[in-house]
C-alpha positions in Angstrom: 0.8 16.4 18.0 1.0 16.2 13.9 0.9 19.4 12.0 -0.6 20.0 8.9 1.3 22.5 8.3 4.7 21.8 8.4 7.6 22.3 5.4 9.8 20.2 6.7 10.5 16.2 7.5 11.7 14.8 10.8 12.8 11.5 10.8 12.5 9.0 13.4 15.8 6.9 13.4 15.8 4.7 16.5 12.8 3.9 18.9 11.6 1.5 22.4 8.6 -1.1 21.4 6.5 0.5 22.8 8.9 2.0 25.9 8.9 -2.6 27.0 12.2 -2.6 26.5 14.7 -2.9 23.3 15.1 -6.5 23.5 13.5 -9.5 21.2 12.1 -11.5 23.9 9.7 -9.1 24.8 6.9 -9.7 22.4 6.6 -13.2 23.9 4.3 -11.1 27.5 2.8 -8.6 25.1 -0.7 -10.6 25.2 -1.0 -10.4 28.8 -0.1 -6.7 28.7 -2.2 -5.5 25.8 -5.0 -8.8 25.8 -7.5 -7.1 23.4 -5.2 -7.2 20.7 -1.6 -9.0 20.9 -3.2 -12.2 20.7 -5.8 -12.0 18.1 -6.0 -13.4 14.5 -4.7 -10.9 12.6 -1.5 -9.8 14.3 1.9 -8.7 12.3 4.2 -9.5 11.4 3.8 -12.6 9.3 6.3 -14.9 7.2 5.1 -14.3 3.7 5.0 -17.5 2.1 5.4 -17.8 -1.9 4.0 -21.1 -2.9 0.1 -19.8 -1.3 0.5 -16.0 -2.4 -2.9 -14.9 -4.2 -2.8 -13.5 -7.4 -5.1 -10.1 -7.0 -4.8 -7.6 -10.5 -6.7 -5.1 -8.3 -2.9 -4.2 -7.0 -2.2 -1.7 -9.5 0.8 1.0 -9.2 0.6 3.5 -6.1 0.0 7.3 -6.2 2.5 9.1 -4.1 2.7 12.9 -2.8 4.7 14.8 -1.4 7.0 11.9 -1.2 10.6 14.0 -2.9 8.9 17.5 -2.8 10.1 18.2 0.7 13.6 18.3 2.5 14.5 15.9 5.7 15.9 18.7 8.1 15.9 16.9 11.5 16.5 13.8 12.9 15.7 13.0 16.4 15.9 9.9 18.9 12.8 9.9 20.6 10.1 7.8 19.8 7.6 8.0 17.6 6.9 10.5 14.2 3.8 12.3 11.8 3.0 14.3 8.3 1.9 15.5 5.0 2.3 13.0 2.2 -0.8 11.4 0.8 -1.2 8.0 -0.6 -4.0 6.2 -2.8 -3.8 3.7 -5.7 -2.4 0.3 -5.0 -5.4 -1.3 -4.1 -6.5 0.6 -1.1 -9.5 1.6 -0.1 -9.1 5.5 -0.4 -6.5 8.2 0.5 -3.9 7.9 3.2 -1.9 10.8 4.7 1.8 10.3 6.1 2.0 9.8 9.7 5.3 7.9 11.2 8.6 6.4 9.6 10.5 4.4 11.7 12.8 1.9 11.2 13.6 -1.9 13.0 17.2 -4.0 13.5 18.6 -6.3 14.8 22.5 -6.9 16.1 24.6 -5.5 12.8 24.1 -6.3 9.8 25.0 -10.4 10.1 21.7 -10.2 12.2 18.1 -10.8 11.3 16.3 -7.3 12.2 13.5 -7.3 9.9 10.3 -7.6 11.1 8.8 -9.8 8.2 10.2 -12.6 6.0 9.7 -14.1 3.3 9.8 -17.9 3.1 11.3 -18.2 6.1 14.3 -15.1 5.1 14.7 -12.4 7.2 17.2 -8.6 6.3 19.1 -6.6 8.6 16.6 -4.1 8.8 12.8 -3.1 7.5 11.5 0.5 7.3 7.8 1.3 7.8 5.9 4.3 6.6 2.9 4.1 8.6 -0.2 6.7 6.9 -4.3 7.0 8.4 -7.1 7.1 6.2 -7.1 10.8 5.4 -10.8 11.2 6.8 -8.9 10.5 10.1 -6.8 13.5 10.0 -3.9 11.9 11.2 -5.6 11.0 14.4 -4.1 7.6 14.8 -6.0 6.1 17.9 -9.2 6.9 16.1 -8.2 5.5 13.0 -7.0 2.3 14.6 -10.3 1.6 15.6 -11.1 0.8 12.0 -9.9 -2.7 10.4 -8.5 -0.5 7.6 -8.1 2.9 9.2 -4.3 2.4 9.3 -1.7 1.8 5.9 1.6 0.5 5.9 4.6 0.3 3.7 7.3 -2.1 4.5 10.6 -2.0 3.2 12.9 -4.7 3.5 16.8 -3.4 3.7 19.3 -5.7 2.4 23.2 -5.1 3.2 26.4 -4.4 0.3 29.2 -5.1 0.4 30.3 -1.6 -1.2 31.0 0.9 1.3 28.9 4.3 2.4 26.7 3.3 -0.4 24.0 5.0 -1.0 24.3 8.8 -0.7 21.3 9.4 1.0 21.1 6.7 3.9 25.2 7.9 4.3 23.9 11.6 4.6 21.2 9.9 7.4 23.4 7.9 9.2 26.1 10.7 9.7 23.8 12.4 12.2 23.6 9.0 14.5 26.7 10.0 16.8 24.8 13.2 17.4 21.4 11.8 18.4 22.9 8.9 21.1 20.5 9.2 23.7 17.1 9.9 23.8 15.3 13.2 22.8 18.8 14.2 21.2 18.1 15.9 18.2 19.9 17.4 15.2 19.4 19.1 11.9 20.4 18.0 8.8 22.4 19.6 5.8 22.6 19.0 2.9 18.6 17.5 3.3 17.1 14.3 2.1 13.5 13.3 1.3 11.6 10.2 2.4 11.6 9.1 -2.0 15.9 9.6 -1.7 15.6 6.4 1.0 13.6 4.3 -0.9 13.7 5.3 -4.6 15.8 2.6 -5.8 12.9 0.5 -5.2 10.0 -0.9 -7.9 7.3 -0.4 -5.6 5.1 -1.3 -8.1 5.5 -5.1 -6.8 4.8 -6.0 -3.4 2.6 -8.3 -1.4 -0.8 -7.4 0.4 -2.8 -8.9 3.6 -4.8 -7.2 6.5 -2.7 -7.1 9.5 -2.0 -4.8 13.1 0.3 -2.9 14.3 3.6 -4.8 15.7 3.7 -3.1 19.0 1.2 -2.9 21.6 -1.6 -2.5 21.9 -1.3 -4.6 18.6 -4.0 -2.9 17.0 -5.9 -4.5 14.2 -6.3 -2.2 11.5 -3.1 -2.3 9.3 -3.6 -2.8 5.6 -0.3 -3.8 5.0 2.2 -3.3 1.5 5.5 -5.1 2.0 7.4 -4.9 -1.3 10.0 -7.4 -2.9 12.7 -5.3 -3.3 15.2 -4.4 -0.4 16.2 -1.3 -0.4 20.3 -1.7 -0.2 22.4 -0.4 2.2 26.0 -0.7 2.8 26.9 -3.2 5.7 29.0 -0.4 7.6 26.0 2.3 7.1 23.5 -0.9 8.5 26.0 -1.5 11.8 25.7 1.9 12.8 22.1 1.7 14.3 22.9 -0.8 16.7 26.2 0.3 17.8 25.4 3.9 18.3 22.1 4.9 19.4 20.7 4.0 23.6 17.3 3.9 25.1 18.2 6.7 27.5 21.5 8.1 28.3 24.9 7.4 26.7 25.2 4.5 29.8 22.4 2.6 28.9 21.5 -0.5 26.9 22.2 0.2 23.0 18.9 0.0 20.8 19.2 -3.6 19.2 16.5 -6.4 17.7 13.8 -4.1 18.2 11.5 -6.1 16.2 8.4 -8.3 16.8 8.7 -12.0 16.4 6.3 -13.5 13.2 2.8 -14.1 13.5 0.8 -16.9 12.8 -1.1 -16.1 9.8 -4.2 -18.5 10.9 -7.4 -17.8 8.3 -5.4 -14.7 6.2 -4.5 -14.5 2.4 -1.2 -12.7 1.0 -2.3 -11.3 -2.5 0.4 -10.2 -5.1 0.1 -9.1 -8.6 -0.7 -11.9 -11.1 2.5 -12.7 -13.1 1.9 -12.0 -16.4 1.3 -8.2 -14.6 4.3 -6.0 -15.1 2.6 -3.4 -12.9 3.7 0.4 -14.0 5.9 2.3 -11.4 4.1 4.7 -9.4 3.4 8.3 -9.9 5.2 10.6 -7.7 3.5 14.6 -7.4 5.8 16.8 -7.9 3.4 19.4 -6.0 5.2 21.3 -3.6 3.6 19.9 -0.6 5.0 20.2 3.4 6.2 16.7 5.1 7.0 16.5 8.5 7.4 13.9 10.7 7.1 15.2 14.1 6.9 13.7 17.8 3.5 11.7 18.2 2.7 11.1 21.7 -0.6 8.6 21.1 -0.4 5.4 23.1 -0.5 3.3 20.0 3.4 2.8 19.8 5.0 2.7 16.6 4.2 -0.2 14.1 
């Protein structure tokens, strides 16, 4: 279920693809288990590729909110997320509403757990906010039955060298040793917002292209935003996910490389903003507006 109500944020910090299991090879059955989708045309993740990126000055600044106007209370390890901040601008067609953040890794920090690269380069990790058209009303199985019904921002998340660095992602990961198996939950004080993660970002640059979801059933109706920043993280705060959290209980297999191998890009285009656009940052609401990001038991998995 996603409330519309809510007036506070729940943050999904470890999750199954798709309940397959949490290891890379996985992906490589997924088009014999979902066949509509996994191996179609448009599938994500994608390498993005910088030599045949498409200018597009259409991909203006973004217009976030609710994005800082609402406290992260609880953190839980179970699965999948939901609501309330809206998104528009950026070159979408129309307004979004907040639906899931989750986050991928790989093996520590020295590993590649990003879901997309670029030219070839893979980070540690990659956090998605996943938002539906807000005609949709958060409804995400009917909104993945549009080929733009579904909007995704990517974060890449780069390590440091530095040390429990930065305040907010230390304040997150504190509350791993307390969420260990699945449907552990716990609250969190003092409380962070969704913007506190990722506001050391210009997310006024970022690359474009029509994609799916990255776990079954591979859905293709992802307009996706990957931006060119990493967020950074220390190395020691990055570690953490895959040496603390497990599938199930405290005895089984840790959560590790729960990503989706690239796709091939086949016919697609990657747009980006022309060079000589400096882009403007985006405008964040400060309009007191409830986030939450609650359980969401729909079949689609998370992206």
């Amino acid at each position: 279920m996603i409330s519309h109500s809510a007036t506070a944020l729940e943050c999904l910090l470890s999750r199954q693809l798709s309940q397959i299991s949490s290891t890379v090879t996985d992906d490589t059955t997924w088009s014999t288990i979902a066949t509509q989708f996994c191996n179609g045309t448009r599938q994500s993740p994608i390498d993005i590729v910088s030599s045949n990126l498409q200018p597009d000055s259409s991909l203006t600044g973004f217009n976030l909110t609710g994005f800082n106007s609402s406290a992260l209370t609880k953190i839980t390890n179970t699965g999948k997320t939901g609501k309330e901040m809206r998104l528009a601008g950026g070159g979408l067609p129309g307004e979004y509403v907040g639906v899931q953040v989750h986050l991928h890794w790989g093996n520590k920090a020295s590993s590649p757990g990003s879901e997309h690269s670029v030219d070839g380069r893979r980070y540690p990790m990659e956090l998605h906010i996943v938002n539906t058209k807000s005609i949709y009303n958060g409804n995400l199985s009917v909104a993945a039955n549009d080929s733009e019904g579904l909007a995704a921002l990517g974060f890449f998340i780069e390590a440091t060298s530095e040390t429990d660095k930065p305040d907010s992602w230390k304040t997150l990961t504190s509350y791993l040793p307390k969420i260990i198996e699945k449907s552990n939950f716990a609250d969190i004080s003092p409380n962070i917002t969704v913007y506190d993660l990722i506001s050391a970002v210009n997310i006024s640059r970022y690359y474009r292209y029509l994609g799916s979801l990255t776990t079954p059933n591979c859905n293709e109706a992802v307009v996706w935003t990957v931006f060119k920043e990493p967020i950074k993280v220390s190395q020691n705060l990055i570690d953490l996910f895959s040496t603390t959290v497990h599938i199930n209980d405290s005895s089984s297999q840790l959560i590790i490389n729960n990503y989706r191998h690239v796709q091939a890009l086949n016919s697609r285009v990657v747009k980006t903003q022309p060079s000589s656009n400096t882009g403007t940052r985006c405008l964040i609401s400060l309009l007191s507006l409830g986030v939450m990001l609650i359980h969401a038991s729909q079949t689609l998995g998370s992206l």
